[in-house]
C-alpha positions, 0 to 999 in steps of 0.5 A: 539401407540408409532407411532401414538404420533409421527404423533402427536409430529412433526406436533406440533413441527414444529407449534411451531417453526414456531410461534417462528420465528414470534416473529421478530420485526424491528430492523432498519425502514424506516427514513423520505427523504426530497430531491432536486428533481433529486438527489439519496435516499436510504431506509433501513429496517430490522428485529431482526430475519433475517433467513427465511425472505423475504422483500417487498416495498410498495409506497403510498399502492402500491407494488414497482416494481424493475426497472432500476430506483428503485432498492431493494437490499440485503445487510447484512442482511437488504433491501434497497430501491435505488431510482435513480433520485426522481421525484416529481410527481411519487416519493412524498408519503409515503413508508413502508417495508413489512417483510414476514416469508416465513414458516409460512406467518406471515407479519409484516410492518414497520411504513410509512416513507415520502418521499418529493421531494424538487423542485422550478421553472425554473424562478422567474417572477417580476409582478405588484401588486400594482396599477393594471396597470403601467398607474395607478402609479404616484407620491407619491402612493404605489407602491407593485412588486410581485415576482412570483416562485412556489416550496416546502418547505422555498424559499427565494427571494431576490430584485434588481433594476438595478442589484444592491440588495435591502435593507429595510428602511423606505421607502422599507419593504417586504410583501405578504404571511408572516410576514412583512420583514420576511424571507421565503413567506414574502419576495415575495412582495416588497413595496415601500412607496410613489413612486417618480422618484427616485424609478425608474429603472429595478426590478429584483427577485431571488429564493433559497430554499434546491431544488436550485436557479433561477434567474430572467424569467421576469423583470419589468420596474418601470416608476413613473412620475415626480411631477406635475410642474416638468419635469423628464425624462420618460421612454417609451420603457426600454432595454429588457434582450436577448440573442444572439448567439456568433458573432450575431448583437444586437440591444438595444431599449431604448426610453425616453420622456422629455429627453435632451439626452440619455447615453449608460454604459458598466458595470463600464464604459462609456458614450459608444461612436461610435466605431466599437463595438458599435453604438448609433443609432440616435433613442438612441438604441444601437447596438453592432455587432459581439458580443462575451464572452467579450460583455456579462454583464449589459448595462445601459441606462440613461435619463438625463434631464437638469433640473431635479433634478436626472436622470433615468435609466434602465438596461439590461443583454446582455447573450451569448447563450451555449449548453452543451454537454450530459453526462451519468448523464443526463440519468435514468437510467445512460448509460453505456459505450456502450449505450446498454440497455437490455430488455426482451420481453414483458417488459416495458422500461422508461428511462428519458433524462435531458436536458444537461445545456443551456441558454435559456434553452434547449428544449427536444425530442425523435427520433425513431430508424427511426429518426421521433420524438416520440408523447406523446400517444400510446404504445410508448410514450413521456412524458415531456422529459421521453421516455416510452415503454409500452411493448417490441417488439424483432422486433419492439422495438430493435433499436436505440433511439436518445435525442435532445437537442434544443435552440439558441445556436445549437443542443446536441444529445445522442443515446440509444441502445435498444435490445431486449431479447428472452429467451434461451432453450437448443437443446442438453445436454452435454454428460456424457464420460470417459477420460484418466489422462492427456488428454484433455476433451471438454463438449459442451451445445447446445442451442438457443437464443441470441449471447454473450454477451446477453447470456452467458454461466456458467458451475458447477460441483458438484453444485458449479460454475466453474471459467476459469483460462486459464491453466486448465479449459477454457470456450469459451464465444461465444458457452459455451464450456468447455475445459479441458486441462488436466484432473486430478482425481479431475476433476471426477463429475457431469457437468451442463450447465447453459444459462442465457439471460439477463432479464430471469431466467437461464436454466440448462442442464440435468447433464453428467458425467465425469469418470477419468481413472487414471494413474499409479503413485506414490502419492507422489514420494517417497524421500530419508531419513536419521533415527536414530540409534536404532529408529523404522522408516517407508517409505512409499510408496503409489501408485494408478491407475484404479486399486488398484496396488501391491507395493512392496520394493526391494534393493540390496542383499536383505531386512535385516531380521529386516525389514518389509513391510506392505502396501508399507510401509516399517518398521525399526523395530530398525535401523542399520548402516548396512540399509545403501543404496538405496532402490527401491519401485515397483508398479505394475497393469494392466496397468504396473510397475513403480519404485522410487529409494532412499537413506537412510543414518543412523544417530547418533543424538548427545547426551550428555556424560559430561553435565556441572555442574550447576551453577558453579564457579570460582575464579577471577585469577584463571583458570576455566574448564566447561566440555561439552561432545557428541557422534553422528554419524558424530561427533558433533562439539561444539560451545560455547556462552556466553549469546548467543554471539558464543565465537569460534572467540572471539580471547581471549587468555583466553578462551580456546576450548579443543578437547573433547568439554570443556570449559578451562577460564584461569585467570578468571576475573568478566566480564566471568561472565554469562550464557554460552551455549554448543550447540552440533550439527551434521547432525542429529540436535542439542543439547544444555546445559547451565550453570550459571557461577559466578566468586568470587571477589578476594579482601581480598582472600587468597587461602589455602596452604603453598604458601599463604604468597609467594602470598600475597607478590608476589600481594603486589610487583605487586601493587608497580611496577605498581604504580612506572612505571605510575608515571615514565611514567607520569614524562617522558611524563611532561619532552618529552613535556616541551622540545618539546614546548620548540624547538618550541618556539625556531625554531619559533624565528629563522624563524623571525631572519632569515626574518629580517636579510640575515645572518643565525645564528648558534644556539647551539646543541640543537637547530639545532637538533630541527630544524632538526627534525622540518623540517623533520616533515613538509616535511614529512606532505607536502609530505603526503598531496601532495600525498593525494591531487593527490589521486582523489579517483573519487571524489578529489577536486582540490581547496585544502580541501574545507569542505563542511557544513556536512563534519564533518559528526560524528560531524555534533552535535558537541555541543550535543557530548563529547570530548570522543565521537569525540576521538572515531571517531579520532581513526577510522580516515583512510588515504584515500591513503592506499585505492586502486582499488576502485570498484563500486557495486552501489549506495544507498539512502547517495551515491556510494558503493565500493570495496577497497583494505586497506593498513594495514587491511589484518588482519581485512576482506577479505585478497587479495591474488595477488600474490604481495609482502605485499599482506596479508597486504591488505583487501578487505573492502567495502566502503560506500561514504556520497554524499549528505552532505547537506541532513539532513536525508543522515547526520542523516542515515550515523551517525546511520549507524556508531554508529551502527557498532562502537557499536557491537561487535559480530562474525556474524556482521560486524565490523566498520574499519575505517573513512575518513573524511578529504575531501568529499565525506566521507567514512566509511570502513566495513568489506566484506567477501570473498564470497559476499553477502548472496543474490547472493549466494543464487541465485547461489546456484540453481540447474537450475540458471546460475549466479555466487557468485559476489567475491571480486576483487581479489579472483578467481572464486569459484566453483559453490555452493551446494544447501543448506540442511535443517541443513545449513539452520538452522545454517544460522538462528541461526547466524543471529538469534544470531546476532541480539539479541545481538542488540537488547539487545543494543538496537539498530535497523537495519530497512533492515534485508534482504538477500542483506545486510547479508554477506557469508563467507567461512565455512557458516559463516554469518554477518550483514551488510547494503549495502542498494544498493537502487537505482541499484543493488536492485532497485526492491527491494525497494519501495519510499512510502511517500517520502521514500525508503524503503523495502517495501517487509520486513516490517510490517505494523507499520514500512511503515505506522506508522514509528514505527521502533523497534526489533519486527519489525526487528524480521518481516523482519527476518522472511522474511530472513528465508523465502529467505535461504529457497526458495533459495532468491525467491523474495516474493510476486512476482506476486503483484505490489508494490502498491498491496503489500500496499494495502494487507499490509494497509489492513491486508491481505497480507498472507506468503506462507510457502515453502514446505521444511520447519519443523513445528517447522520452520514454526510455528516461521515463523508466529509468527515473521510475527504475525501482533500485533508487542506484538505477535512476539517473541523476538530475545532472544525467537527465538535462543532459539526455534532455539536450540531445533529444530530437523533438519529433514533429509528428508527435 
């Protein structure tokens, strides 16, 4: 019973569904085309529910046919009917879309849009209406010109006697089919009330509607005789319009009765006289010889009579025959670049040639593969200028077909390349074979029909299409072989050959097999790893082959009693220190043995013996200790920071780091204030704890004891002895300055005495000493500037210290900055002299960039060890040179370059030296390391890379760096990460966060810096997008093409210097061009591809720094915390 109501429930559900689907309804219908005839139209339609639905098109009732003309396409869901080139004859009617439910067969049609082609006429023709001949017209009649044009829709016409527009007034309206004077059909008339001579002259009619405009075909020659009694000049025979070809002679008619004489006009000028272009006949006809473009235009001929009261004239248009050449638009459908259309057999072709261009127009034929002309009857056919085939002949049919294009100015051809299709059928199917892992395999598809590229051959495997991609699978386009270069395991599947010859539905071959016998291998290689102390830990090792192999795990003296091995895995069931050592994996099957060696290394992660006390507090004045304890295997080492600025290099004598780890704070003041961080970190990872500490203000304090009272009077003597020595020193200063402007004053006055007189007076003590001393502080300064001047430096000038407009490069504003601002710079202020050994490292965007040894900094950067006396007083700096002080932007960078590091002050940022601003160029000095920058070291650090770390000038070669582990790669970001939340807690923004601009120094220490060596050394790197140089590769997109510089984008550009510690300085996005990085960019789909040697936790950071919403980035302060809970996995 149960089964027989199920016969019974199916069949009435899928009822149900399918009268479910036919509730559709069209959501978008066909709209109403009014167009020029020749141009493009497009019709859309689409239903509600689109699952299940095929669409048909209809044509004045009839089923529209897909062709090269009217193409139906899909698109999103909905159809569209393309109409190349609308022909008013074929293509006027209506149009409807037809929906089909292909379940079910319900229908649906959508409402019948019009289609109407717009066109006009290829001339407007002038005719006389009215009288009925031009011997009726006389004097003070009515006179009606009728001008004659044909087309669709609103055409208006425009008048002109000798080429000059007709207006309407009380003697001139418009008429004919509208209104009087109205606009459209209106116009088509032009009636002149009571004609006179004066009317006379040549009546010319133009056309314009939406279809386009033509200009007058047939002009007509308005003769009204004169008034009885009076005698004016009558025309008999008027210039006619011609057309001539270039360098042709033309003959103007023009012949006049009761005329005195008769005058040729050019245009604006004349009467014309005989000359060698012209030449007035002596019946009045003019001829021009050898005409060309300058000849082309209006020639006016005038009847003057003594006499008569005004005289006649008419004018013709002299117009210089052209031919333009064919183009592909001039064919529907449009010729593709070879000229080659395909056709299957049996099918019919059309395909229409529009005249290119031409005056008189062109005419137009069809030549035959043979070269005869087409007739306009048969099975192939001309009609008009379109070129039909009734049904196509492989043999017949193929061949070449030629438009021609014919008038006075020459011949234009363009040939049509007809072939013919045959349908394809396979000989032979691809065989089913059995291949070896890396060896090479070939599927062959025999079949007969048309060479490539009218058939072509497509492979799929497993039902989805192959593609060639050259290096592993390679498909031969002449034969369809497929080739494999090295079959892998998941080249296993099922192969199909698919033949498609264009106009025909593809053929597929029966399906061959392709089994892949594996190799014996590891998957994947097993690799060395580092555990924890205690931890249960498991290696695995997994092989395969043809057959399952047997894995198991060896290792010198044998596995310890707590290990075990389950499936070539291998289990530490609680790690010693004692599994220690190399360990060797074993597979082994039918088809050999194979084995992997590798090292496993026992860690202690650190753990915390003596966490800090939070919060804690301390006294102002008083010491203050923050215990911060671990234990690991190796030993951690502890680094402190105070809200998240590392304090190991603060160089305070205050603060203290003890052995065991503790913090020591003596004399504590209210600036120690603040969060502070004990990081403890090893091989095995790191550990962090923080601690609130708040320092009590002092004031109105009095510690508890019996010294109490000593201390007070010892705070009260301190206050006092301070209060006298500043008043003291204040006193001394008054006094040293009086007497100082009081020796000038006096030096001054003997230098004038001594001008006027020959005789040198002798002053007293004191002023001699004055003097003295003067003399002595201007040689020294002339002997300083002497030596200054002779210092070129590479850019010295020999005119003095001519300044440029921007050599006040700090104060290039001065009007918007303190006198606080300017004494900051001055102290910065560095003898350009006490700069030696200059050396070149490139050029950026504001000028040089150099190595330099500075006199005086060996305590502030690189010291230089030559071997010299005073060597350790010398640093390598580098120098940054201001080239363009006349560029703005240059100005603008260099000052934001120098607020930036005069403002920090932070271990892992470089420091702002010195400024040397006395001549141009201007110099800013920066702090270098000893190891160069992060970029080169990174290059260096490669196993297979043969470069070296670029040094400082004096330093010998170090030796080539270790490649970095995974716990350095994390420190390095944790350093940079540090660096630049301290910056962007000031606020500030460094816009070229890269590998090039950070520093390395000894002990894995990093620094930011900006070189910004642009246009050389890291030319490749930048990119000039919109008339600025910018790091393209390091940017996000709000920063190229927004302009909008801020942290989030400093954290994207970060992101990109973790990506280069990782892949060791790989360039990203290597295989795109520049302009491919700014489209994927503009268009949000520029993808990062995370390196392999990356931890989760990393690459989870890595893509929120590279979110594209700068609101889904974390903030520097978020990304060294995230940082400091990552667990270094020693395996990477």
């Amino acid at each position: 019973m149960m089964i027989v109501c199920w016969k019974l429930i199916l069949p009435l559900a899928f009822v149900c569904a399918a009268l479910a689907q036919d509730k559709f309804y069209f959501s978008v219908s066909p709209e109403d085309v009014s167009a020029p005839a020749g141009s493009a139209a497009v019709l859309r339609c689409a239903v509600s529910e689109a699952r299940g639905i095929s669409y048909g098109w209809t044509y004045n009732g009839r089923p529209v046919a897909a062709s090269s003309r009217r193409q139906i396409q899909h698109v999103d869901a909905e159809s569209q009917l393309r109409i190349g080139r609308l022909d008013r004859v074929r293509d006027q009617g209506e149009v409807a879309c037809t929906a089909t439910n292909t379940s079910s067969g319900f229908s649906l049609t959508s409402r019948t849009a019009v289609v109407q082609v717009q066109w006009l006429s290829e001339s407007a023709d002038v005719e006389l209406h009215t009288p009925e001949s031009p011997e009726e017209v006389v004097d003070g009649e009515d006179v009606v010109l009728a001008c004659t044009v044909d087309g669709s829709g609103d055409i208006r016409v425009d008048w002109f006697r000798n080429g000059e527009r007709v207006t309407r007034n009380s003697h001139v309206s418009f008429g004919g089919a509208g209104a009087l004077g109205g606009p459209g059909p209106g116009r088509r008339q032009l009636h002149l009330r009571g004609a006179s001579p004066r009317d006379n002259g040549v009546y010319r009619c133009s056309a314009t509607s939406v279809a386009g405009t033509v200009s007058t075909g047939r002009s007509f020659a308005l003769a009204v005789p004169g008034p009885a009694g009076e005698k004016w000049p009558l025309i008999q025979v008027p210039p006619q319009d011609t057309v001539a070809r270039r360098g042709d002679a033309v003959r103007l008619d023009c012949s006049y009765r009761d005329a005195s004489f008769t005058e040729w006009y050019f245009k604006d000028t004349g009467p014309l006289k005989n000359a060698s272009r012209f030449n007035i006949l002596e019946n009045g006809s003019l001829l021009l010889t050898n005409v060309g473009r300058q000849d082309e235009g209006p020639y006016a001929c005038v009847g003057i009579r003594e006499d008569a009261e005004l005289p006649q004239k008419y004018t013709a248009q002299l117009t210089l025959a052209y031919l333009e050449e064919f183009s592909s638009a001039s064919f529907d459908p449009e010729l593709s670049s070879d000229h080659l259309h395909i056709i299957p057999e049996n099918a019919p072709f059309h395909m229409t040639c529009k005249p290119p261009r031409g005056v008189p127009q062109p005419k137009v034929k069809w030549l035959d593969p043979e070269g005869q002309p087409i007739s306009d009857s048969g099975p192939l056919r001309v009609e008009e200028t379109r070129l039909y085939l009734e049904s196509a002949s492989s043999k017949e049919s193929s061949g070449n077909y030629t438009c021609v294009a014919e008038n006075l100015a020459g011949i234009r051809s363009e040939t049509v390349r007809l072939l013919v299709s045959t349908p394809p059928t396979i000989t032979k199917d691809p065989v089913s074979m059995v291949v070896g892992e890396d060896e090479p395999a070939v599927l062959t598809c025999h079949f007969s029909g048309m060479a490539y590229p009218v058939t072509t051959v497509r492979w799929r495997k497993d039902g989805k299409t192959l593609r060639d991609d050259a290096n592993h699978i390679h498909i031969e386009p002449s034969n369809g072989t497929l080739k494999i270069n090295s079959v892998v395991s998941s080249d296993r599947g099922e192969y199909v050959c698919l033949v498609n010859t264009t106009g025909f539905n593809p053929i597929h071959s029966k399906p061959a097999q392709i089994q892949v016998k594996e190799k014996l291998k590891f998957t994947p290689q097993p690799v060395n790893k580092k555990m924890e102390l205690g931890s249960v830990s498991k290696v695995n090792c997994k092989a395969q082959g043809s057959t399952v192999p047997t894995i198991h795990w060896l290792k010198e003296g044998g596995l310890p009693s707590h290990v075990s091995v389950h499936n070539g895995t291998l289990v530490f069931n609680g790690v010693k220190s004692s599994d220690k050592g190399r360990y060797t994996c074993v597979a082994n099957n039918a088809q050999g043995t194979i084995n992997a060696t590798i090292t496993i290394d026992v860690h202690v992660t650190p753990k915390f013996i003596v966490l800090p006390k939070n919060p804690s507090e301390a006294v102002e004045g008083y010491s203050v200790m923050i215990d911060c304890a671990a234990e690991g295997d190796p030993k951690p080492t502890i680094h402190w920071d105070k809200n998240s600025v590392m304090m190991n290099d603060l160089g305070n004598q205050r603060f203290v780091v003890l052995e065991n780890g503790s913090l020591l704070i003596h004399e504590a003041h209210l600036s120690d204030q603040g969060n502070y961080g004990c990081t403890a970190g090893n091989s095995g990872g790191f550990k962090r704890a923080e601690v609130s500490l708040f320092v009590r203000s002092a004031e109105g304090y009095i510690p508890d004891g019996p010294d109490s009272e000593i201390n007070a009077d010892s705070m009260m003597t301190k206050t006092v002895v301070i209060t006298l020595g500043a008043a003291a020193a204040y006193m001394f200063l008054v006094v040293g300055l009086m007497v100082w402007c009081r020796c000038r004053r006096r030096r001054r006055k003997q230098n004038y005495l001594a001008q006027e007189t020959a005789e040198v007076g002798k002053g007293d003590n004191v002023d001699t000493a004055c003097a003295a001393n003067g003399d002595a502080e201007l040689g020294e300064r002339s002997k300083r500037l002497s030596k200054a001047s002779s210092k070129q430096n590479g850019h010295a000038h020999t005119n003095g210290h001519a300044r440029s407009d921007g050599e006040n490069t700090a104060q290039s504003q001065s009007s918007n900055h303190s006198k606080k601002s300017k004494t900051s710079y001055d102290a910065l202020s560095f003898a350009r002299a006490d700069l030696q050994n200059l050396m070149l490292l490139g050029n950026g965007e504001m000028g040089e960039v150099y190595l330099a040894q500075a006199k005086g900094l060996g305590n502030s950067t690189a010291p230089v060890q030559d071997g010299t006396e005073n060597s350790s007083n010398f640093g390598v700096v580098m120098v940054k040179a201001l080239n363009q002080t006349r560029n703005e932007a240059s100005l603008l960078e260099f000052r934001r370059q120098i607020d930036l590091f005069q403002r920090v002050n932070h271990p892992n940022i470089v420091s702002l030296l010195g400024l040397c601003r006395e001549q141009d160029p201007h110099y800013m000095l920066l702090q270098y390391s000893d190891w160069g920058d992060l970029k080169q070291f990174l290059l260096a650090s490669r196993e297979k890379s043969s470069r070296k770390s670029p040094q400082s000038p004096q330093p010998p070669q170090p030796p080539k760096p270790a490649p970095l582990t995974f716990a350095q790669i994390v420190s390095l970001a944790n350093q940079a990460a540090q660096a630049l939340e301290h910056l962007s807690n000031l606020r500030l923004v460094h816009k070229d966060i890269a590998a090039r601009n950070c520093l390395i120094a000894s002990g894995l220490r990093l620094k930011i810096s900006l070189s910004g060596l642009c246009k050389d050394t890291y030319k490749r790197e930048y990119f000039e997008y919109k008339n600025q140089t910018m790091p393209l590769r390091w940017l996000p997109h709000e920063a190229v093409f927004e302009d909008d510089f801020s942290a989030k984008s400093d954290v994207y550009s970060y992101g990109v210097l973790v990506w280069e510690i990782l892949t060791q300085a790989e360039f990203p996005f290597h295989r795109k061009t520049d302009n491919d990085v700014v489209s994927s960019l503009q268009n949000h789909e520029l993808h990062w591809k995370i390196p392999k040697n990356c931890t989760p936790a990393m690459t989870a950071l890595l893509g929120r720094c590279w979110a594209d919403s700068p609101r889904d980035r974390p903030t520097f302060s978020q990304i060294v915390l995230a940082i400091s809970e990552m667990k270094v996995d020693t395996e990477m």
